[in-house]
C-alpha positions as CSV (number, residue, x, y, z in Angstrom):
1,X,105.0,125.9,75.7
2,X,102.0,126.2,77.5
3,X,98.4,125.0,75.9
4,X,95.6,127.6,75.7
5,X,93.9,125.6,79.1
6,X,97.2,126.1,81.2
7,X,97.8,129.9,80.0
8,X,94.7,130.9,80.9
9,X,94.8,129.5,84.5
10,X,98.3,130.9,85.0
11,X,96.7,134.4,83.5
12,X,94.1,133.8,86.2
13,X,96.5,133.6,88.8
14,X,97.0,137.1,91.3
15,X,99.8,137.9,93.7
16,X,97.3,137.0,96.8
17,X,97.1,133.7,94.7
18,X,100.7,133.1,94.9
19,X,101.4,133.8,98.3
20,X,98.6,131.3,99.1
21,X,97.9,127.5,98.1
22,X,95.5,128.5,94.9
23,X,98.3,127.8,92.6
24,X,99.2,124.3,94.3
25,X,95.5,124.1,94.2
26,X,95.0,124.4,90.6
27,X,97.9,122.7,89.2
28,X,97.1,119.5,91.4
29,X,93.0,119.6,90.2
30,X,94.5,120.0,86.5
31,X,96.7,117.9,86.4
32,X,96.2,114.7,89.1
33,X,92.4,115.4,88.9
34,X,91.6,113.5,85.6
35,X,93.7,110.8,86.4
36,X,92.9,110.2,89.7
37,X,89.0,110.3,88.5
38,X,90.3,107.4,85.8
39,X,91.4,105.2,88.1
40,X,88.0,105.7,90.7
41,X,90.3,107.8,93.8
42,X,88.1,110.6,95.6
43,X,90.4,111.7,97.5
44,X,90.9,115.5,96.6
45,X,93.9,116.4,94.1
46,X,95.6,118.7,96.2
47,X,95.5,116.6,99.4
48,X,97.0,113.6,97.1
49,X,100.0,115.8,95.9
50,X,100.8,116.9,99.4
51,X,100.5,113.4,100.7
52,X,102.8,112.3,97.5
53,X,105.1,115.1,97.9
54,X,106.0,114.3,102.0
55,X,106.3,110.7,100.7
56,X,108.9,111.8,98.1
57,X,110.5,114.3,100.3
58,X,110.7,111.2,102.8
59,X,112.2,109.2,100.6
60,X,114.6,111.6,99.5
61,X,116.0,112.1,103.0
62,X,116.4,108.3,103.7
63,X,118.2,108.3,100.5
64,X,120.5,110.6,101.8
65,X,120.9,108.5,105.3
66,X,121.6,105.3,102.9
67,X,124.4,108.0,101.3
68,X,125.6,108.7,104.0
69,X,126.4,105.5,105.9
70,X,127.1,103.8,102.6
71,X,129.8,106.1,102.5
72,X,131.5,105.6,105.9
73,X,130.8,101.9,106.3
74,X,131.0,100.4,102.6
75,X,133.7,103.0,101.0
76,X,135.3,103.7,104.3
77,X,135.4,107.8,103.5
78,X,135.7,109.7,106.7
79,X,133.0,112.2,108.1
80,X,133.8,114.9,105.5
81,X,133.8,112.5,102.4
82,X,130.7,111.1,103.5
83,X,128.7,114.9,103.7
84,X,130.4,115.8,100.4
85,X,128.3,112.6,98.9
86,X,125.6,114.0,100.5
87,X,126.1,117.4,99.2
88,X,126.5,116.3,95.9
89,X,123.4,114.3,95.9
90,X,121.2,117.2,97.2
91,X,122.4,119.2,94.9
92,X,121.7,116.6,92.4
93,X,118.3,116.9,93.6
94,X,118.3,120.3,93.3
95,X,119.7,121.0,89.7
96,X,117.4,118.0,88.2
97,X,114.6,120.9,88.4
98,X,116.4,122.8,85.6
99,X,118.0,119.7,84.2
100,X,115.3,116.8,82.2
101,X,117.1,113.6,82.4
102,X,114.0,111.9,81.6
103,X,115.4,112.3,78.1
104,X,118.3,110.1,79.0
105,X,116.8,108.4,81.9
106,X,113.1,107.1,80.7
107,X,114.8,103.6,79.7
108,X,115.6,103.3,83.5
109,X,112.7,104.6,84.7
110,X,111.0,101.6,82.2
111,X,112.6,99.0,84.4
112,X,111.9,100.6,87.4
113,X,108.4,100.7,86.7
114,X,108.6,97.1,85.8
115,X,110.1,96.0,88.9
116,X,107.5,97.6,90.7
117,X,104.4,97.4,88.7
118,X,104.0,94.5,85.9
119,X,106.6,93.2,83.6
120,X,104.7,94.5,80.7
121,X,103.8,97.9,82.3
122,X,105.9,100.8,80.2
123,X,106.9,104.4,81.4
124,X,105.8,106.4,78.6
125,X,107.7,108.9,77.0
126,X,107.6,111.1,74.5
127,X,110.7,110.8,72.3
128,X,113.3,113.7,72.4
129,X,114.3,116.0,69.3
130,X,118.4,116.3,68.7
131,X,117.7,119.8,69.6
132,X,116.4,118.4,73.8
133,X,118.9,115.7,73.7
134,X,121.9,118.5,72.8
135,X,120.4,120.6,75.5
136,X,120.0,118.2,78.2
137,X,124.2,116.6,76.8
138,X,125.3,120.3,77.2
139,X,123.8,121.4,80.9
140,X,125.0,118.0,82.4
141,X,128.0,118.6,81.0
142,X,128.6,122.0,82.5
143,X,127.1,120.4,86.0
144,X,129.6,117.8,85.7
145,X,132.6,120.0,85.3
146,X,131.2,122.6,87.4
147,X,131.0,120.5,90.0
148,X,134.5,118.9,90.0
149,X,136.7,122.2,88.9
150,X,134.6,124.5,91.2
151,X,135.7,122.7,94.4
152,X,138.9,122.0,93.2
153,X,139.9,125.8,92.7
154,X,138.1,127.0,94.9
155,X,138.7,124.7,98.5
156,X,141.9,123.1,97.5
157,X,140.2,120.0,97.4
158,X,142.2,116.6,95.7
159,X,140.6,114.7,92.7
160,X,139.1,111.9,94.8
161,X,137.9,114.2,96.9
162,X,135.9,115.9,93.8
163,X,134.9,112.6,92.9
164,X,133.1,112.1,95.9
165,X,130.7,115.4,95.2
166,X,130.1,114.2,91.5
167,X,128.9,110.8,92.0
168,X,126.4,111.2,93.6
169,X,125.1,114.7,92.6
170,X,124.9,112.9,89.3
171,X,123.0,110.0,91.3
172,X,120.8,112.5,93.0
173,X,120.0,113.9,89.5
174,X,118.6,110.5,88.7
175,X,117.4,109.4,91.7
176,X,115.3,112.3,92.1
177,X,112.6,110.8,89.4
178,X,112.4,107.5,91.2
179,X,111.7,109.0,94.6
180,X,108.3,110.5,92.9
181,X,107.9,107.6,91.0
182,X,108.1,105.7,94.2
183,X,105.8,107.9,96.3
184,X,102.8,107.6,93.2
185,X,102.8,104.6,93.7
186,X,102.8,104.0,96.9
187,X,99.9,106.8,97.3
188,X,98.1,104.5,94.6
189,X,98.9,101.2,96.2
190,X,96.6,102.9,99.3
191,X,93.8,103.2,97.0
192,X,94.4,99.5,95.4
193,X,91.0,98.3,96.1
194,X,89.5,101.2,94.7
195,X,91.4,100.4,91.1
């Protein structure tokens, strides 16, 4: 999975290493160095991901106010409804680490890119083998149901009530993409000149 470059720096890697930023380190010069460099950005690797990442992070947590109020003023859920839509989007958030929508996704992700960048500017990505696409089918299936019959059984809760955890944990699973998307290229927009 890995290539001979990345094993060796993971192989390089101690526990001291771990417990400290190195790891952020590398993986940031690795793999936003070289492209950062193509586009004429100095600004160090590592300081660009953290700056990115609180942008994302940001992003995430006003997507979770939006939620939120959307929830209580446009669907006219009470309190509870309105923190199980946020629930179920961070924990959309959550399980996209584990889950790669960007098989399904990357269309999406095309027009988002579009909207933001140039009409004829294209989100590449690789196309998926039957083998990903089953993969990716089966664990958003098992999220899916997981996250409606676990509730149900286990709190009592009613089928609307389910369906307000699921949306948007399967929004959040989505959405979670965009909000990095977003904060790239917001981090690049402040080095516009410079491009």
């Amino acid at each position: 999975m890995l290539c001979a470059k990345q094993a060796a720096m993971v192989d390089s890697w101690g526990v001291a290493d771990i417990q400290s930023d190195k790891v952020f380190r590398d993986i940031s010069e690795q793999q936003l160095g070289p492209l950062l460099q193509s586009m004429g950005v100095e600004e160090d690797p590592y300081d660009f991901f953290i700056g990115m990442m609180k942008l994302a992070l940001g992003l995430q947590l006003a997507s979770a106010a939006v939620v939120f109020y959307a929830a209580e003023l446009g669907f006219h859920l009470d309190a509870g409804g309105a923190f199980r839509a946020v629930g179920g989007l961070f924990l959309g958030y959550f399980l996209r680490l584990g889950i790669r929508v960007e098989h399904l996704a990357w269309p999406l992700y095309n027009v988002f890119v579009q909207l933001l960048i140039r009409d004829d500017a294209v989100y590449d990505f690789p196309a998926a083998t039957a083998a990903e696409w089953r993969e990716t089918l089966n664990k958003l299936g098992l999220v899916v149901a997981s996250a409606f019959l676990i509730p149900k059984f286990l709190f009592g809760w009613q089928n609307d009530e389910c369906w307000q955890f699921v949306v948007p944990l399967i929004g959040g699973l989505f959405f979670f993409d965009m909000c990095w998307i977003m904060a790239l290229l917001i981090k690049m927009w402040g080095h516009e000149d410079r491009v």
